[in-house]
N, C-alpha and C positions, 0 to 999 in steps of 0.2 A: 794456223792450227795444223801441227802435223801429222793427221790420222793417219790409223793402221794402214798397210797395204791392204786393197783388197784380193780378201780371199780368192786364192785358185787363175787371177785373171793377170798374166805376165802381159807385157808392154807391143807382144805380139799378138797374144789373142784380143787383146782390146781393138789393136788396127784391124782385125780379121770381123773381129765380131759388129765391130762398129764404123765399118766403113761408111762414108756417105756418100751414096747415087742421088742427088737432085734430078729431080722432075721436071722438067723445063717447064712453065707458062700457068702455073701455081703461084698460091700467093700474091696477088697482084702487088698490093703494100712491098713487098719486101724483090721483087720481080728483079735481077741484077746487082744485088749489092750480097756483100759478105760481110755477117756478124762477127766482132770478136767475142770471144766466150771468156770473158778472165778468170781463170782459177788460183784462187791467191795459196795454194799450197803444192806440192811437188805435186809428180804424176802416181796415178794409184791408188788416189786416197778417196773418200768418200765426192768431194765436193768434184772431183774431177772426172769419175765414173758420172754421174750426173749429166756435166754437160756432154761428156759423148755418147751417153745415151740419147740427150736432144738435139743433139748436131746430126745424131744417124736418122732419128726417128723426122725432124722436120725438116732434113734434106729429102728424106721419103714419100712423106707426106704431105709437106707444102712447099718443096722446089727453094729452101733455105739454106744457102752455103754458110754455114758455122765454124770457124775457124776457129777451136781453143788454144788458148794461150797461156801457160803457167807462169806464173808471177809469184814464186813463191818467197817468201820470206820476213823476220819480226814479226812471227806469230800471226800470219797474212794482212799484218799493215801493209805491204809494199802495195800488191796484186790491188788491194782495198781503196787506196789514195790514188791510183792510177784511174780507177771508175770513177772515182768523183770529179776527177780532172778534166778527165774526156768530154767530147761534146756531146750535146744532151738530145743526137741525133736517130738515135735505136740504133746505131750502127756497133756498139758496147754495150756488154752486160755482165757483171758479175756473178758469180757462183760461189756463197760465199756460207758461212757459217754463224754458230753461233757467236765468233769471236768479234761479228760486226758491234755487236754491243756492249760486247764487254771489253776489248782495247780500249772503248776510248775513260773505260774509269779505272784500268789501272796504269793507263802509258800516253804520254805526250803523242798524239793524232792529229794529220790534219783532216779531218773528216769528220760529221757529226751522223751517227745512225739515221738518224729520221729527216734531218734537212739536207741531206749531203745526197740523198736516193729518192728514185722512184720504186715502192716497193712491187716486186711482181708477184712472185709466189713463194709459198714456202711450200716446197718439196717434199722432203723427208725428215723424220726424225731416226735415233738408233738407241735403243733401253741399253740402259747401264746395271749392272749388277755386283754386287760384292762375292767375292768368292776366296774361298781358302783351300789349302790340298785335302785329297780327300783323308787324309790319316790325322786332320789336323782333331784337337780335341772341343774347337768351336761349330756346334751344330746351328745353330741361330745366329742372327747380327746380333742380339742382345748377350750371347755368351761372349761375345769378340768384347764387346762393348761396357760387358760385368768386367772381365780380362782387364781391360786398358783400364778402369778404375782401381781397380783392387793395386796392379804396377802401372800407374802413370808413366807415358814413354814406352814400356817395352812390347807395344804393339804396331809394328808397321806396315803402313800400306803402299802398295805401289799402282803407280797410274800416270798416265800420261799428262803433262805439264812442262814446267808452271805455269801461272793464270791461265786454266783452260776453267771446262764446267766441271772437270773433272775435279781439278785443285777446287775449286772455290766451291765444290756439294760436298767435299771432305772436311771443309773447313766450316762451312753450316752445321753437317752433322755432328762432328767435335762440339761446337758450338748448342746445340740443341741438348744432346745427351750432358753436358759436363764433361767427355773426358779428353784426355792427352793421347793421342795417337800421333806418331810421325809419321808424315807424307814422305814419300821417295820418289822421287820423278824422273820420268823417265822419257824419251823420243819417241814413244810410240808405243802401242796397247802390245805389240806383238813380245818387244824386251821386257815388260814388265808381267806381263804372262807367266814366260820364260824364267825369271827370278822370283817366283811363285814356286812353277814345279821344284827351282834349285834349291825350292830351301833358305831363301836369299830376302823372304822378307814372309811378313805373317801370311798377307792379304791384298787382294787386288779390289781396283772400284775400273769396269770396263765395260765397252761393248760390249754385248750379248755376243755380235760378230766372230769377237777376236778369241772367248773363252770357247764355242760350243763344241770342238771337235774334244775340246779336254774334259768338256762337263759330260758329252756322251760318251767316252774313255774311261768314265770311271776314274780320272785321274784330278779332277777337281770335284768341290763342293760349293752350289751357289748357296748362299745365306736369305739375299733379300734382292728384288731389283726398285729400280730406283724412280719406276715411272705410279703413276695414278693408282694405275690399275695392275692386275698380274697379267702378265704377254704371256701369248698362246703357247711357246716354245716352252716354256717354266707352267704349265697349270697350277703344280704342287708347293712353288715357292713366292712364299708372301712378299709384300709390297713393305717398304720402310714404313709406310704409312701404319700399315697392318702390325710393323713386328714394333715398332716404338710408340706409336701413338704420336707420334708429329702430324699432325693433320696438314699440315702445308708444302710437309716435303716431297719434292716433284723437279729431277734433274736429270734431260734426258740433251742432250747434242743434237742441234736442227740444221738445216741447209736448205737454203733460201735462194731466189735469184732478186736481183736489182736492175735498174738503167740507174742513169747519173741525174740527179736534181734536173727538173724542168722538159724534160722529155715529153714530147706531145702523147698527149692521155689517148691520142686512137692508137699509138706503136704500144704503148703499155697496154693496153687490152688487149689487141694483137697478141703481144706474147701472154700475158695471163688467160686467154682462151685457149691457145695452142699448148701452154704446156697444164693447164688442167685437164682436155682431152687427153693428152698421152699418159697421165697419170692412174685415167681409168681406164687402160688399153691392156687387156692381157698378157701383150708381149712386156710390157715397160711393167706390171703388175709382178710377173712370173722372173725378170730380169732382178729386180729389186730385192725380191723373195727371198733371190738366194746370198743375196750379202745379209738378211735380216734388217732391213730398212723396209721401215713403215712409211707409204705415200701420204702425205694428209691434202695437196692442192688447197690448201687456205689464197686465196689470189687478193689482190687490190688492198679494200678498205679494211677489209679483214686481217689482211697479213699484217697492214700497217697497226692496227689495232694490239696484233699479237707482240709487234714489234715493242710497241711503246710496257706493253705488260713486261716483256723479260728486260728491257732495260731496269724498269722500277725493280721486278726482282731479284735481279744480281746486282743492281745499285745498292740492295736491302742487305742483300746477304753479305756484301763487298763491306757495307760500314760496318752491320753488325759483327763484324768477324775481326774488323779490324785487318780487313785481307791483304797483305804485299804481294809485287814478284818480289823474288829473291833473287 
């Protein structure tokens, strides 16, 4: 999955800001070995700020040489199938997304989500939001959405894809509402943005992230976001839930860490303790903040719990939609 760049943070300030000084004679578990940190998309993107935040923070704090390594590519099956391969020694861990469970129901995998890992944590999530320019004549997602009925087709959205969460919460909503809207997809929240301001398509479905400097500009209009509840950035803009009355719609892009099937359950707590504390640590709190990632630390039986949930729901929403890549 290849997220936006993150905001403001070039390839220099990240070595600057995230260097790792290991602690000598910490950790005793982990006392001389180097982690790989797989991150199965380029450098930059959500899943990859992640692990070099844990590679700075538990080289600091528990004397952990973390070595990331990008694997990017096929929509992060490459980075994906290489953790499952690996030995099931804590010596590998994946940094991985919500693509872990949804490749394997739209694209030939050798991996299975829930038997192919050891789940550790899920990290963060990042709210999704529909938006249009600000001169545009839709003030509501139900006006977009009255729009796309009345001319079927001549309403377009763009957003990062295909088979992301993005494609396939566009293709529920269509789905949900009745109407015909074209998807435009795009490499990245950043171009699709971008073809928003140009004029180049009606509507965007994106990170909160990649819209806010346009939404505090004055040069965009959010509609609706796409999580549960309204996030604290939007007080004033309602939830899908709120503006359509779909009680179930809820599509938000998470990042998760793994080991590889069969990894001894004290390394797995090991790191599900280690990256739970960092999650409530101010520094990793206030670092997050400012890409607009939410920490949630779900760890273990929990995360695997959450796991098997959004499998079943994008399994749900995949058939009911009738979903392809293209």
């Amino acid at each position: 999955m290849n997220h936006r760049p993150i905001r403001h943070l070039t390839a220099a300030a990240i070595l600057g800001i995230l260097s790792v000084t290991p602690a000598p004679h910490q950790a005793q578990a982990q006392s001389g070995r180097t982690v790989r940190a797989i991150v199965p998309t380029p450098p930059a993107g959500v899943n990859d700020l992640m692990a070099r935040l844990m590679a700075d923070y538990l080289g600091r704090t528990h004397g952990l040489s973390m070595v990331v390594e990008n694997r990017a590519g096929a929509a992060e099956v490459i980075g994906t199938e290489a953790v499952a391969r690996a030995a099931p020694d804590g010596n590998t861990i994946l940094f991985g997304s919500s693509q872990v469970v949804i490749n394997p129901q739209l694209r030939k995998v050798n991996y299975h989500p829930l038997e192919s890992f050891e789940p550790i944590c899920l990290m963060v999530d990042a709210p999704l939001v529909f938006s249009v320019q600000a001169s545009s004549p839709y003030r509501t997602l139900n006006d977009l959405l009255d729009a796309a009925r009345a001319k079927p087709g001549s309403i377009t959205m763009g957003s990062l894809g295909p088979g992301t969460p993005f494609d396939i919460g566009l293709a529920w909503l269509k789905q949900l509402a009745k109407v015909d809207i074209t998807f435009v997809p795009f490499n990245g929240n950043g171009p699709s943005v971008n073809a928003l301001l140009g004029g180049h398509v009606t509507s965007t479905y994106n990170s909160y992230s990649s819209v806010q400097s346009q939404l505090k500009a004055g040069l965009l209009r959010p509609l609706a976001v796409a999580t549960k509840t309204r996030i604290p950035p939007l007080p004033d803009v309602p939830t899908v839930i709120e503006s359509t009355g779909f009680k179930d719609y809820e599509v938000s892009p998470w990042f998760g860490v793994y080991a590889p099937a069969k990894t001894p359950k004290e390394i797995v707590t090991q790191f599900s303790d280690w990256f739970s504390a960092a999650l409530k640590t101010p520094e990793i709190k206030e670092k997050l903040a400012v890409q607009e990632l939410y920490p949630k630390g779900l760890c273990g039986a929990d995360f695997t719990a959450f796991l098997r949930k959004q499998q079943e729901d994008y399994g749900r929403a995949i058939r009911e939609t009738n979903f392809k890549v293209e």
